[in-house]
C-alpha positions in Angstrom: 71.4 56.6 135.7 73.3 54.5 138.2 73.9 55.9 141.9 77.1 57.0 143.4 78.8 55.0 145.3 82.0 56.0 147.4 85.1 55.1 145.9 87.3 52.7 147.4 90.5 54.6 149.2 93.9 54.0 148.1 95.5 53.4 151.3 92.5 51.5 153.1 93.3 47.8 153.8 91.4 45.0 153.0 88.4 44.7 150.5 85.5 47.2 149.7 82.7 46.7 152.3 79.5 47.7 150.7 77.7 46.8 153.8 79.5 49.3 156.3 78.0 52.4 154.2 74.6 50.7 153.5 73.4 51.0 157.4 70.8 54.0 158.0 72.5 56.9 158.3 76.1 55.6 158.3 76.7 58.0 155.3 74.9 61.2 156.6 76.8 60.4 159.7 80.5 60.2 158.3 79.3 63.2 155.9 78.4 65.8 158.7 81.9 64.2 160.2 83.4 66.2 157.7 81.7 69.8 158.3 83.8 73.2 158.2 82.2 75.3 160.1 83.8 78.4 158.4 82.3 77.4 154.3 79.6 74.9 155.5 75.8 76.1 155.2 73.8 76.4 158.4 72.3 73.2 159.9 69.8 71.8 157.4 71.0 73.7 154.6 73.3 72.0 151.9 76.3 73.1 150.6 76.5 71.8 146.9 75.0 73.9 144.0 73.6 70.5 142.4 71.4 69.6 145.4 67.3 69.6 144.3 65.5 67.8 147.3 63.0 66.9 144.5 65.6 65.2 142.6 67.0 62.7 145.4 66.8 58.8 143.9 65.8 55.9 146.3 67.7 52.9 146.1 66.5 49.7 148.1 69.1 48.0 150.0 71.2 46.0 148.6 70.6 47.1 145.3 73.8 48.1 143.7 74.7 49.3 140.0 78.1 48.7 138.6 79.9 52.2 138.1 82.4 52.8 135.6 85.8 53.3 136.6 87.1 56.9 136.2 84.2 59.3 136.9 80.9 56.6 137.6 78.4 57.9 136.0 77.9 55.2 133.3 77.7 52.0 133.6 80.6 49.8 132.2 80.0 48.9 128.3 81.0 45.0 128.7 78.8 44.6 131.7 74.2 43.9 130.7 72.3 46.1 132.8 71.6 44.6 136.1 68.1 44.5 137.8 66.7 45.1 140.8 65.4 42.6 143.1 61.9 43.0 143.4 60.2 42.0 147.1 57.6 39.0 147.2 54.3 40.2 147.0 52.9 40.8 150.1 56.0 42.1 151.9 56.7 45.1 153.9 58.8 47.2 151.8 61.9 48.9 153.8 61.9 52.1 154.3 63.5 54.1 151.1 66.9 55.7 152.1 68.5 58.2 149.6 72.1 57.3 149.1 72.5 60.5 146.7 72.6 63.9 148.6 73.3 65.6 145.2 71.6 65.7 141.8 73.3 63.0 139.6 71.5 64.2 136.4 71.6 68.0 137.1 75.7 67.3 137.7 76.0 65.7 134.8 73.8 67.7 132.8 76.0 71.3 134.2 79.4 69.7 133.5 79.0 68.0 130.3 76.2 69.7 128.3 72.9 68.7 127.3 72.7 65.1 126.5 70.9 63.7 124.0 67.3 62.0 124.8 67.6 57.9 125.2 66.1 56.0 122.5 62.7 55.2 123.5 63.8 51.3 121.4 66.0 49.0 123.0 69.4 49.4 120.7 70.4 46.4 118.5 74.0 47.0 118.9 76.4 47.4 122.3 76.4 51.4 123.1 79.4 52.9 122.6 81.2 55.1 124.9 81.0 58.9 123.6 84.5 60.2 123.5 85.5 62.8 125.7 87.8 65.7 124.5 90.1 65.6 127.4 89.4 63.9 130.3 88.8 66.1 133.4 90.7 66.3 136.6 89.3 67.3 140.3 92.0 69.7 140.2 91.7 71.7 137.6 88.0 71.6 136.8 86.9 74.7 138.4 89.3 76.3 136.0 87.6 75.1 132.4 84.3 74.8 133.1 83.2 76.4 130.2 86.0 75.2 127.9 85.0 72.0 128.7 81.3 72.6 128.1 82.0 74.5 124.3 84.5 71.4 123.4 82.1 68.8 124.4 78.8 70.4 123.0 80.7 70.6 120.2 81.9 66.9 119.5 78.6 65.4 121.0 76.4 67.6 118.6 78.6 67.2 115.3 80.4 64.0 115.7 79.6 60.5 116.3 81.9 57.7 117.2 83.6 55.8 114.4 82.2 58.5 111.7 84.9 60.0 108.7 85.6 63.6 108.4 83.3 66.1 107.6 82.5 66.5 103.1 84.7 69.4 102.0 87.5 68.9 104.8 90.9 67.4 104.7 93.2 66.8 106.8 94.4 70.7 106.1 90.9 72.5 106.9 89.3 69.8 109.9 89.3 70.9 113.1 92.7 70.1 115.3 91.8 67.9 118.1 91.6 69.8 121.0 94.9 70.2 123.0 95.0 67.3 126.7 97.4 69.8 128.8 96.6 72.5 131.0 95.0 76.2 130.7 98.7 77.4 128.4 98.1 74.7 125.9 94.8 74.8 125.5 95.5 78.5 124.7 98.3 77.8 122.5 96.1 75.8 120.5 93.3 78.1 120.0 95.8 80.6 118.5 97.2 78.2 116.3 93.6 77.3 115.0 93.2 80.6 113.2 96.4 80.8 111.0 96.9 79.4 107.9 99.2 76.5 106.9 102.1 77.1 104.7 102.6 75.0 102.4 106.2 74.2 102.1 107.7 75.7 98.9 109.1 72.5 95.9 112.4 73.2 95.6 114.0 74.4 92.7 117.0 72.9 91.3 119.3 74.3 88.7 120.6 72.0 86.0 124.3 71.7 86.1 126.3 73.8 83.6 128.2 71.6 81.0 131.5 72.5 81.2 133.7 74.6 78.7 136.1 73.5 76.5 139.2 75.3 76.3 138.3 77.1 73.4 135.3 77.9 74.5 136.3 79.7 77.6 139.2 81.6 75.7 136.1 82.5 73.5 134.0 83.7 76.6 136.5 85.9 78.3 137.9 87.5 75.0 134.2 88.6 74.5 133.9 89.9 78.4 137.0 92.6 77.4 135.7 95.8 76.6 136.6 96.6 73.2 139.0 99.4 72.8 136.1 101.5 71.4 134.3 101.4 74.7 137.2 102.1 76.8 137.9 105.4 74.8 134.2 106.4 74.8 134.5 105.7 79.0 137.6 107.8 79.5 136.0 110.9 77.3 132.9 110.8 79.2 134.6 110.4 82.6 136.9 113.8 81.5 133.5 115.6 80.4 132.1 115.0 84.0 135.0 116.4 85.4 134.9 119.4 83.3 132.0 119.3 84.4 132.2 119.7 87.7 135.3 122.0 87.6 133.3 124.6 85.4 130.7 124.5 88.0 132.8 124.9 90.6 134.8 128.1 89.1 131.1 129.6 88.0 130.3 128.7 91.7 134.0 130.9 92.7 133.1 133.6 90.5 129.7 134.4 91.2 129.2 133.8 94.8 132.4 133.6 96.6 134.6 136.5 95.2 131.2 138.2 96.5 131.9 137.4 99.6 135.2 137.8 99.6 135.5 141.3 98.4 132.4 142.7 100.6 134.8 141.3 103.4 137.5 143.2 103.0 135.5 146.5 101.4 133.9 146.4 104.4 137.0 146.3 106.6 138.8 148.8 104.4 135.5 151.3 105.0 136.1 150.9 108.8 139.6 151.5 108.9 139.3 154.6 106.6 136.4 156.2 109.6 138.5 154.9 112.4 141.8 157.2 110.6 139.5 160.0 109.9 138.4 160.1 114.1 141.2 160.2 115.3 142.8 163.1 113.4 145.2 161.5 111.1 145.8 163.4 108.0 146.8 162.2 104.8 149.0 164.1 102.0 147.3 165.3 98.7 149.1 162.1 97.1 147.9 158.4 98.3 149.5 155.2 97.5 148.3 152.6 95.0 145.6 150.8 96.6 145.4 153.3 99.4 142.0 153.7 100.4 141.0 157.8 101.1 137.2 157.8 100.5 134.0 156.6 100.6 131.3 156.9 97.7 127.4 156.7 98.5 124.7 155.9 95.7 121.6 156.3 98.1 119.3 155.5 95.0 121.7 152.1 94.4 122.0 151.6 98.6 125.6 151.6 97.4 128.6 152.0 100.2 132.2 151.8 98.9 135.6 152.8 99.6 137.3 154.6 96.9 141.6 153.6 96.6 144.1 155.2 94.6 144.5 153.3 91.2 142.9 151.2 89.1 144.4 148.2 89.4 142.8 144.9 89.2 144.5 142.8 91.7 145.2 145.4 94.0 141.5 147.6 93.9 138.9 146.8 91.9 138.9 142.5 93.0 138.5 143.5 96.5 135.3 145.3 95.8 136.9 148.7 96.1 136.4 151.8 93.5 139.5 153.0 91.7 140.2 156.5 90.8 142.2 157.2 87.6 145.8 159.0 88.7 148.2 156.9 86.1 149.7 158.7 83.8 147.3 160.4 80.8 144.4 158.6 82.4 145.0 160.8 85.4 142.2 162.7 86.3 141.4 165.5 89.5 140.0 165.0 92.9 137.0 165.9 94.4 138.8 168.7 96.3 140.1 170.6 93.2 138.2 173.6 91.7 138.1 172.5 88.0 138.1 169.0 86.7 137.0 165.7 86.3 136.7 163.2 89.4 136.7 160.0 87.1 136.1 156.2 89.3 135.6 152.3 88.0 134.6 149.5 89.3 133.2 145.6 88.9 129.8 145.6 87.7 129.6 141.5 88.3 131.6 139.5 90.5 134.4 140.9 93.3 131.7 142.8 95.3 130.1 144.5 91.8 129.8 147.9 93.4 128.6 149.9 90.1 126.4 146.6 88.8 123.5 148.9 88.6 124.7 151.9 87.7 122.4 152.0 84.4 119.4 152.9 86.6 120.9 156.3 87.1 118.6 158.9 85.9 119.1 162.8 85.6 118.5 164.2 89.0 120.0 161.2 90.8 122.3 161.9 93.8 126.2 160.6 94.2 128.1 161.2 97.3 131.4 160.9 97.6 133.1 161.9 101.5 136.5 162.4 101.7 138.6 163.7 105.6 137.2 167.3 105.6 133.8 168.0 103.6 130.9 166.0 101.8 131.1 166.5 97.6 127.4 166.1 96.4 127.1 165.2 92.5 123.9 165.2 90.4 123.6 162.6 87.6 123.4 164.2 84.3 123.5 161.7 81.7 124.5 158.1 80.8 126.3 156.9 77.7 124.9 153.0 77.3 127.7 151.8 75.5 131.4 152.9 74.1 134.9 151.4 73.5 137.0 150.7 76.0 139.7 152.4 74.4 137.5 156.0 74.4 139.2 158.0 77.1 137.9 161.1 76.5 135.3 160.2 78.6 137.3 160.8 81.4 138.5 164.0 80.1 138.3 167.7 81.6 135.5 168.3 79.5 133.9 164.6 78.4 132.9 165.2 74.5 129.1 163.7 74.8 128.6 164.6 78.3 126.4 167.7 77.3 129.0 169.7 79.7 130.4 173.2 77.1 132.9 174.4 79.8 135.2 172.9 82.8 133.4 172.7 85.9 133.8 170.4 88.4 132.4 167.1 87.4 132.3 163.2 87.9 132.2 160.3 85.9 131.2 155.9 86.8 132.7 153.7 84.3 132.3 149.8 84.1 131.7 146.7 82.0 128.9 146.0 79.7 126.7 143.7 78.8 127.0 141.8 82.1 129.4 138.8 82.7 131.9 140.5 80.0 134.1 143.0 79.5 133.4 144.2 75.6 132.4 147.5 76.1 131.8 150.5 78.7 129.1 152.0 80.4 129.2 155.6 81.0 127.4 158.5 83.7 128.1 161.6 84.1 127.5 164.0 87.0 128.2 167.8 88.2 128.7 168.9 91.8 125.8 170.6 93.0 127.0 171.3 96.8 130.2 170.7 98.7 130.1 170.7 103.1 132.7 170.6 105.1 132.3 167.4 107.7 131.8 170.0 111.0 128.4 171.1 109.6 127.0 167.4 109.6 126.0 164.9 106.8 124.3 166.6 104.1 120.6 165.6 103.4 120.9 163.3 100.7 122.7 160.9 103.4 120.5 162.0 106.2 117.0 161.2 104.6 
């Protein structure tokens, strides 16, 4: 270990003189010169981490080291090891000065590691410098103090100088040499450390085609036509999807949109029929085709309809009304007459299906129908399943199969059966069991 010497400023003229820091106490002198007395230590205190008075080297005068350029702490490689001067035996020795006022080997030792032990042999060959990973700058060295101590450990303790790579690493899996900028490379590079090379992909090339003949590429593009075969299976299939889809669409109409269509305007027609009735305005014994002048009530059914004049289809029953025979020999009484048979029919699917669950009825069952002056309460009697829908002596005075023997005053529900067609005809019958006049209130089937 060599001592430090001060370095020779850039802008002083003239040579080095040694000889004008080698007086006694030139160098304490010019160091307390440069005291602060804000961050300096108290008199006789020192300021530099590094300082162990136990530590200090003597150095006789006159005895210099050569230091190597850069930081000084080794001597130059080229240069043999100088020696000291020793004093004639006998001589008064001068008084031993410290020119150090840190700790050479503790600086060393905190800023570059742990060195390795000196060989105790004299080396056979010239000692070779150790190789630094970056050198280090006063500037910035406070910042990467321990960077610089993990990075030099690190080469000192697993490298040597002039040694090949590590067995089992490439140049793919050694260790990048770490970065020589500043703090933002440094960290560039450690991120880059961690992820894994890509190997860049061989390219792929295609042969070229060999081109066609003309033959050939008549060939080709007579076999790309679709035979006419497949064109006529496309055009079939194409017109069964749209069948399809326009069969769904009319099942979609049928079922769920003349629904809501006729409960629409069934509903409005119901209205308009109360609103007449409240404010007085009476209507002659003979209605109008499509006229509306009632209102039936199933209470069993939670069934609410107008009743119109007529049967007709476009008119009555596809707006979700109930039609009352009056045409010709299928003309049948009303409510209000004494003797006879108040015969109605309606949709039982589709168009607002007001009797679509008319086959529940059982004996007992009450049917309501209110006209302007009074309330005409019917019992159900009986229910033929199934008939033809030419039979119209079910509507008769006296329907045969009814169970009635005599006239009387009676009522009878045809519609459509099975469901979804129109093959046949459900029947129920009914007798009036009580007529009130509208002053004396709702009677209690309506009110319960």
């Amino acid at each position: 270990m060599t001592a430090l010497r001060p370095e020779h400023d850039a802008g002083q003229d003239g040579p080095y003189e040694p000889e004008a820091y080698e007086a006694e106490g030139a160098f304490e002198a010019a160091v307390d010169q440069l005291a602060d007395p804000l961050n300096d230590p108290l008199p006789g205190q020192h300021a530099s981490p590094w300082f162990r008075a136990g530590n200090v080297p003597s150095e006789e005068p006159g005895a210099r080291q050569e230091q190597k350029p850069g930081r000084g702490l080794h001597r130059a490689p080229d240069q043999p090891p100088q020696v000291q001067a020793q004093p004639p035996q006998g001589a008064q020795k001068p008084e031993e000065t410290p020119r150090e006022w840190y700790d050479p080997e503790g600086f060393e030792r905190d800023w570059y590691g742990q060195q390795r032990p000196a060989p105790t042999s004299a080396p056979t060959h010239r000692e070779q410098p150790v190789a630094r990973p970056f050198p280090l700058d006063d500037e910035t060295v406070g910042l990467r103090t321990a960077d610089t101590r993990r990075l030099v450990d690190r080469a000192m303790t697993t490298r040597q100088p002039n040694s090949g790579p590590e067995p089992g690493t490439g140049p793919e899996t050694a260790d990048p040499e770490p970065p020589t900028g500043g703090r933002a490379e440094r960290r560039r590079a450690a991120k880059g450390r961690g992820r894994r090379r890509t190997e860049p992909q061989p390219e792929t090339t295609t042969p070229a085609a060999k081109p066609m003949s003309r033959v050939e590429a008549r060939r080709a593009a007579r076999a790309a036509k679709d035979s006419p075969a497949v064109v006529a299976s496309r055009v079939v299939g194409e017109l069964f999807i749209t069948l399809g889809v326009l069969m769904l669409l009319f099942v979609t109409y049928q079922l769920w949109w003349t629904n809501v269509r006729a409960n629409q305007y069934a509903g409005k027609e119901t209205h308009k029929i109360q609103d007449d009735w409240a404010k007085g305005d009476r209507n002659p014994g003979v209605f109008e085709a499509g006229q509306g002048f009632a209102i039936i009530h199933i209470p069993k059914l939670d069934v609410v309809a107008p009743i119109a004049e007529g049967i007709s289809k476009e008119k009555v029953l596809d707006r979700g009304m109930v039609g009352h025979y009056d045409e010709g020999a299928l003309r049948t009484a009303m409510p209000s007459a004494k003797k006879g048979n108040f015969a109605l029919a309606g949709h039982r699917n589709t168009h607002g299906e007001p009797f679509r669950y008319i086959n529940r009825l059982r004996p007992g069952d009450l049917i309501v129908v209110e006209t302007q002056d009074a309330y005409y309460t019917y019992e159900a009697t009986k229910t033929l399943p199934q008939t033809s829908p030419s039979n119209v002596s079910v509507i008769g005075p006296v329907p045969p199969g009814s169970g009635f023997t005599g006239p009387g005053r009676y009522i009878t529900l045809t519609t459509c059966t099975p469901e979804f067609t129109s093959t046949y005809r459900l029947i129920v019958w009914g007798k009036m069991v009580d007529e009130r006049p509208r002053s004396k209130g709702k009677p209690d089937a309506l009110v319960g």
